[in-house]
LOVEXVO-388353 format. One record per residue (C-alpha): x, z, y; residue number from 0. Coordinates in nm, 2 decimals. Layout:
atom u X	w Z	v Y	num NUM;
...
END
This chain:
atom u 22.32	w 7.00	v 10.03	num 0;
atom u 22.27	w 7.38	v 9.97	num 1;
atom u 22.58	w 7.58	v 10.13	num 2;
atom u 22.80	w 7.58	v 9.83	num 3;
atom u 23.22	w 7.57	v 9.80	num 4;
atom u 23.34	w 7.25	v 9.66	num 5;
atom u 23.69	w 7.29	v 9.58	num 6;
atom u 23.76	w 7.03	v 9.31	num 7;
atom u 23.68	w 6.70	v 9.41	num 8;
atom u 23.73	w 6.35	v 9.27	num 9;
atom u 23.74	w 6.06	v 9.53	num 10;
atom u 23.70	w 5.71	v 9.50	num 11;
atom u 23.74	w 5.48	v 9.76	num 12;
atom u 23.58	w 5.16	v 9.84	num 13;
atom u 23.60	w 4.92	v 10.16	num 14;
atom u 23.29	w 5.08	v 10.31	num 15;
atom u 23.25	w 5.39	v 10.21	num 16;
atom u 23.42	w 5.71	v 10.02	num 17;
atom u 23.24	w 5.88	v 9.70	num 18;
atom u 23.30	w 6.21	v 9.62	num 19;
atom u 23.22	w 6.37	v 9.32	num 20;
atom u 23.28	w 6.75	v 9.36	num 21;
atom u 23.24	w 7.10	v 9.22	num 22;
atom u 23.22	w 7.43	v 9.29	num 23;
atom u 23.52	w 7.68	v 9.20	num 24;
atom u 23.36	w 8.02	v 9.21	num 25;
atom u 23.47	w 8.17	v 8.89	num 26;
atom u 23.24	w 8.43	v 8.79	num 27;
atom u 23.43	w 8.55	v 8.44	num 28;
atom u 23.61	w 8.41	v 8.17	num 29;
atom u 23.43	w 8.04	v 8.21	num 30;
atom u 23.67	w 7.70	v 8.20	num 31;
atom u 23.48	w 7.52	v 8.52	num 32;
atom u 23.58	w 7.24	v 8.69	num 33;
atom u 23.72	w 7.00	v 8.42	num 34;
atom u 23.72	w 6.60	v 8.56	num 35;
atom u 23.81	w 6.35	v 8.25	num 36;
atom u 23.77	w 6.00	v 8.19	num 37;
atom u 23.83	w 5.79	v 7.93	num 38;
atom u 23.91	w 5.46	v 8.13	num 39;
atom u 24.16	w 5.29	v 8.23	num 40;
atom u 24.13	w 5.28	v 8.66	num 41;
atom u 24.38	w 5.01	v 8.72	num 42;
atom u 24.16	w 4.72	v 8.63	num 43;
atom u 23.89	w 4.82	v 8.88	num 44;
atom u 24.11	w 4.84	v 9.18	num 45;
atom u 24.01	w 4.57	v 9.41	num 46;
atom u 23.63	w 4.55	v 9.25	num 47;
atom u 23.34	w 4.53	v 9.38	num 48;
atom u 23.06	w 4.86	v 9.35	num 49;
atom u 22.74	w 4.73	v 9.28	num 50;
atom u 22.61	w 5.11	v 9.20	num 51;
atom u 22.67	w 5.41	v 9.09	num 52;
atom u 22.44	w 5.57	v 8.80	num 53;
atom u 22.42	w 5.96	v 8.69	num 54;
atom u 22.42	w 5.90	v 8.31	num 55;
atom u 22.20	w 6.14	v 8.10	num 56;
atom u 22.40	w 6.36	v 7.84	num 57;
atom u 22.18	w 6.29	v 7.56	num 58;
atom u 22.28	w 5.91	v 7.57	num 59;
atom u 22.65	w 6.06	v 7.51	num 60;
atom u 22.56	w 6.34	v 7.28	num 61;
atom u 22.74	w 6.20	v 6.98	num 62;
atom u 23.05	w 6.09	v 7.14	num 63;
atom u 23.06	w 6.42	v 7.31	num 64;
atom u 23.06	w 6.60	v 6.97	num 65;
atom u 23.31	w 6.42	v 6.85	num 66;
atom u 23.56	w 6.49	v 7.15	num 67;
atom u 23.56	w 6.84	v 7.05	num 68;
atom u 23.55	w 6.97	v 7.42	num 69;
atom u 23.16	w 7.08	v 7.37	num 70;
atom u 23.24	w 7.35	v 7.17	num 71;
atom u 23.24	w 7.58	v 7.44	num 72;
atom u 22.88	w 7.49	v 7.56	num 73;
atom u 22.85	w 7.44	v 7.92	num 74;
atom u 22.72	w 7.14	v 8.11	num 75;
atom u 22.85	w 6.80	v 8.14	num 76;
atom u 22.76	w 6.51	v 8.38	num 77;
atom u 22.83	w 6.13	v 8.35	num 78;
atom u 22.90	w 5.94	v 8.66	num 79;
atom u 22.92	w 5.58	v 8.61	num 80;
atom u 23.10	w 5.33	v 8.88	num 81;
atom u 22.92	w 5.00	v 8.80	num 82;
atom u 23.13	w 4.74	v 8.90	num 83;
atom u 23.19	w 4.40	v 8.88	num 84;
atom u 23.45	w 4.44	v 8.65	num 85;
atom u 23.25	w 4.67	v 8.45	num 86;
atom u 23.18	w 5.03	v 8.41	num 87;
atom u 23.38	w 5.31	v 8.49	num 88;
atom u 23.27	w 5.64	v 8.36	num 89;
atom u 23.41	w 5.97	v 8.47	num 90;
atom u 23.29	w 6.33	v 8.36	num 91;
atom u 23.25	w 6.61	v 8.53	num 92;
atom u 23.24	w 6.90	v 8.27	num 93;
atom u 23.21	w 7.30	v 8.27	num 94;
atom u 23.26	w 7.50	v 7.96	num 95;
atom u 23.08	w 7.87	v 7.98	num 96;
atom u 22.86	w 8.06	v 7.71	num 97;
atom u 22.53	w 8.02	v 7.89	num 98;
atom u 22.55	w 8.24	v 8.23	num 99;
atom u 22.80	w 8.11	v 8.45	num 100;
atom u 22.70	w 7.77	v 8.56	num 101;
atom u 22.84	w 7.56	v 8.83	num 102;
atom u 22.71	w 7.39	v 9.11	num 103;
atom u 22.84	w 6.95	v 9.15	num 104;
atom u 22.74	w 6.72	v 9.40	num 105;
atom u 22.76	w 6.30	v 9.42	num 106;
atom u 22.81	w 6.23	v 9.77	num 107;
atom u 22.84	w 5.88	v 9.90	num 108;
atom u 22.94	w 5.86	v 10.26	num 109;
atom u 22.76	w 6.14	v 10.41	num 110;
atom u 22.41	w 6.12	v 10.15	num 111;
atom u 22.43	w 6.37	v 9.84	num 112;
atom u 22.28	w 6.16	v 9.58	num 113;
atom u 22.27	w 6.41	v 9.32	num 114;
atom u 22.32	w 6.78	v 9.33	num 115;
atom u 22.28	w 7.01	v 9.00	num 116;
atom u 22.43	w 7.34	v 8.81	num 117;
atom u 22.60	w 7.27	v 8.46	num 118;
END
């Protein structure tokens, strides 16, 4: 993982290992960074078992997203999906800018970055 400050994190927890999902919090102007949201409920996964967890693409989303009202602002947004055995939970890691100020996130699972990108 490139030598970045991860500020904001999200954590999830599972018998064997801890995921993070992080990023950075080096404001560079007048950008809304570092926005975590999900649209599930988290209580019915406690106690389930992770089979995986998959980076969803943004274009499979792109409609829903509209309709939020959040993508406005531009910026990047990443899906990360908890695939359980009790389902799917999805959180999103967003970051609203006008095109120059982009922010770094990282997946990490245990001590292996899975997925590292700028929105």
């Amino acid at each position: 993982m490139t030598e970045r400050l991860f500020a904001l994190t999200q954590k999830v927890n599972t018998t064997q290992t801890e995921i993070l999902v992080l990023i950075d919090n080096g404001q560079s102007c007048c950008e809304n960074w570092g926005y975590f949201s999900s649209e599930d409920n988290h209580t019915p996964y406690i106690g389930a078992e992770l089979n995986k967890v998959d980076l969803t693409d943004v274009a499979l989303n792109k409609t829903k997203v509209e309709k939020s009202g959040w993508y406005e602002d531009n910026g990047g947004i990443q899906f990360v999906d908890f695939v359980t055995d009790k389902g799917t939970f999805q959180l999103a890691v967003y970051n609203a800018h006008n095109g120059y100020y982009g922010h770094g996130i990282a997946v990490v699972i245990g001590e292996k970055v899975i997925h590292e990108d700028t929105l």
